[in-house]
KEKE-3310 file (N, C-alpha, C; in steps of 0.2 Angstrom, whole numbers, plus 5000, padded with zeros to 4 digits):
npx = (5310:5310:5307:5323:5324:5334:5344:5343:5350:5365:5366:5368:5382:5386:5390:5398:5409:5412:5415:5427:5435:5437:5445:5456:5463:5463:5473:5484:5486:5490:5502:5510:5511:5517:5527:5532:5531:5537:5527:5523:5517:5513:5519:5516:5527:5535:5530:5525:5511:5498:5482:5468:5476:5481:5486:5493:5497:5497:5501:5512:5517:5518:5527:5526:5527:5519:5512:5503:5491:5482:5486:5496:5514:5525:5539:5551:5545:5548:5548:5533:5527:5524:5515:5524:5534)
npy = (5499:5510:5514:5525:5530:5532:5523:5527:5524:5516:5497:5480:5475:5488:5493:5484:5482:5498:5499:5489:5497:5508:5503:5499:5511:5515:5507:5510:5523:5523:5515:5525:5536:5529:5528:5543:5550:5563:5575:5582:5594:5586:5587:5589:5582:5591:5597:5601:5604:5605:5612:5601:5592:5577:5567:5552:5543:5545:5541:5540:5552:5558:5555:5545:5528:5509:5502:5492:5483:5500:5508:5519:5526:5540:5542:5545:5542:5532:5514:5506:5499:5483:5482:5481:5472)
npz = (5470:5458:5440:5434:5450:5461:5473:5490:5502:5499:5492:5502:5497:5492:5503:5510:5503:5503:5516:5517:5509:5516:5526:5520:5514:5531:5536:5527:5529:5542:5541:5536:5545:5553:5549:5551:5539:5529:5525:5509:5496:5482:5466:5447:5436:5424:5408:5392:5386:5376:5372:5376:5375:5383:5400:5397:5407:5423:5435:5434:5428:5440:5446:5452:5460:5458:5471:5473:5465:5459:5471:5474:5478:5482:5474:5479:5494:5508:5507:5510:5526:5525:5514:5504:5498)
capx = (5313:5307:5313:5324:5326:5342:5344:5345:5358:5366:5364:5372:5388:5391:5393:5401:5414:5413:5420:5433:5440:5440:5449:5461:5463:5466:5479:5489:5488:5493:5508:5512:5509:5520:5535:5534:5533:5535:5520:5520:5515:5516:5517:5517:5534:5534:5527:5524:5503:5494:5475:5465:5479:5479:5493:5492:5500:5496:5507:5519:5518:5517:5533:5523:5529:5515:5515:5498:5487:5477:5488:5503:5517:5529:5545:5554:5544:5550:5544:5525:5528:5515:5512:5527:5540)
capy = (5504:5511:5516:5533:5533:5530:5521:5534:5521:5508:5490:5478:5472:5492:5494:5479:5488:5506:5498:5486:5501:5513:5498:5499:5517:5516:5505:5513:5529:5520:5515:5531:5539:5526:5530:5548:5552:5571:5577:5589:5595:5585:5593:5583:5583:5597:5593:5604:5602:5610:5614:5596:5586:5573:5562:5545:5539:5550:5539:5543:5562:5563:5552:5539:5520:5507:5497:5486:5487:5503:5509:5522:5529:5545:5537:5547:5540:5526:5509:5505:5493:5477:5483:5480:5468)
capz = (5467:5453:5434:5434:5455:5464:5479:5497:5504:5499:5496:5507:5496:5491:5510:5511:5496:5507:5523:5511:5506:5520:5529:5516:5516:5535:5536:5524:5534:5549:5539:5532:5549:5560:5546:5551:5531:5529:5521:5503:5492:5478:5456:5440:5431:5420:5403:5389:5384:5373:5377:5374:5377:5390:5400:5397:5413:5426:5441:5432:5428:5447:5447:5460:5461:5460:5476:5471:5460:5463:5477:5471:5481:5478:5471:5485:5499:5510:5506:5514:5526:5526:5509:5500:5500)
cpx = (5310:5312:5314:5324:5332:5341:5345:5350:5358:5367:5369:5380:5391:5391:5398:5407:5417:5418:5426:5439:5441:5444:5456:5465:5466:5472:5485:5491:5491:5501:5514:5514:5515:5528:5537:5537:5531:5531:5521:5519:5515:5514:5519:5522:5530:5534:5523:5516:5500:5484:5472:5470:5481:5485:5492:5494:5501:5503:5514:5523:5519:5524:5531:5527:5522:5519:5507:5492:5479:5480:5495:5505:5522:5535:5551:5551:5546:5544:5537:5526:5523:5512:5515:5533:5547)
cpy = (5505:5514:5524:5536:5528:5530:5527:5530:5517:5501:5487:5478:5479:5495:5492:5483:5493:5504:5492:5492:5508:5509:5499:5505:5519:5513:5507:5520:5527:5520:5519:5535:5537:5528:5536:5551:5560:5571:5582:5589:5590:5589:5586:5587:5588:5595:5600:5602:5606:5610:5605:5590:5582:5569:5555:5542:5543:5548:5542:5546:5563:5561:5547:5532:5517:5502:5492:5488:5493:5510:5511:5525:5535:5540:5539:5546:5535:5520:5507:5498:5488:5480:5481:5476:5473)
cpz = (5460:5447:5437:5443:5457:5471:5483:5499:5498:5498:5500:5503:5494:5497:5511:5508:5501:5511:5520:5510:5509:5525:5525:5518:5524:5536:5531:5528:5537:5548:5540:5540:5554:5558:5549:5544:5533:5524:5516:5499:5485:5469:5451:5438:5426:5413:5399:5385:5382:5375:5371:5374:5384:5390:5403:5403:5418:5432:5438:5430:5435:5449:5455:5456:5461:5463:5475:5465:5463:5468:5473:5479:5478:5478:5480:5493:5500:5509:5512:5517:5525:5518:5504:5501:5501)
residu = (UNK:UNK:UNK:UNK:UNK:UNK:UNK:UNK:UNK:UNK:UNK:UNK:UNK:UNK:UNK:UNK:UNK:UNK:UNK:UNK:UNK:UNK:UNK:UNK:UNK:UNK:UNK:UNK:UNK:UNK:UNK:UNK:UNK:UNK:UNK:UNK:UNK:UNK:UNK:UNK:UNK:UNK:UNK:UNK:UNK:UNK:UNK:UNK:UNK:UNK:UNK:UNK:UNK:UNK:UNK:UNK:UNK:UNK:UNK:UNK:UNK:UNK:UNK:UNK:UNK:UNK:UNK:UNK:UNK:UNK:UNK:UNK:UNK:UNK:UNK:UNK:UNK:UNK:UNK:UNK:UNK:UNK:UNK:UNK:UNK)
# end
């Protein structure tokens, strides 16, 4: 490889990462999937912001629960099983 080009794939360990975390990603579906969670739309609490202001804690403008780190849920959906005590 040379200076100023960018890998066409992947090395092995951001593979290794890729399939880590579409594993992850699947089982939480499955979860989500076997609860029969209704599925919508979700909106950020309503929050007065002027132009350039930003919100410090985005989870919890959208009013999600953290279930690990990384891995939010809406406060109103039922506990993730295998995921959360």
């Amino acid at each position: 490889m040379s200076p100023g080009r960018e890998r066409r794939v992947p090395g092995e360990s951001g593979k290794n990462l890729a399939m880590e975390i579409a594993t992850q990603i699947k089982n939480i579906a499955l979860v989500m999937l076997n609860l029969n969670y209704p599925f919508k739309r979700q909106k950020i609490k309503e929050e007065r912001l002027e132009i350039c202001d930003y919100i410090d804690d985005i989870p919890e403008a959208m009013d999600y629960l953290t279930v690990k780190e990384g891995i939010y849920r809406p406060a109103d959906m039922p506990k993730l099983t295998g995921l959360e005590p």
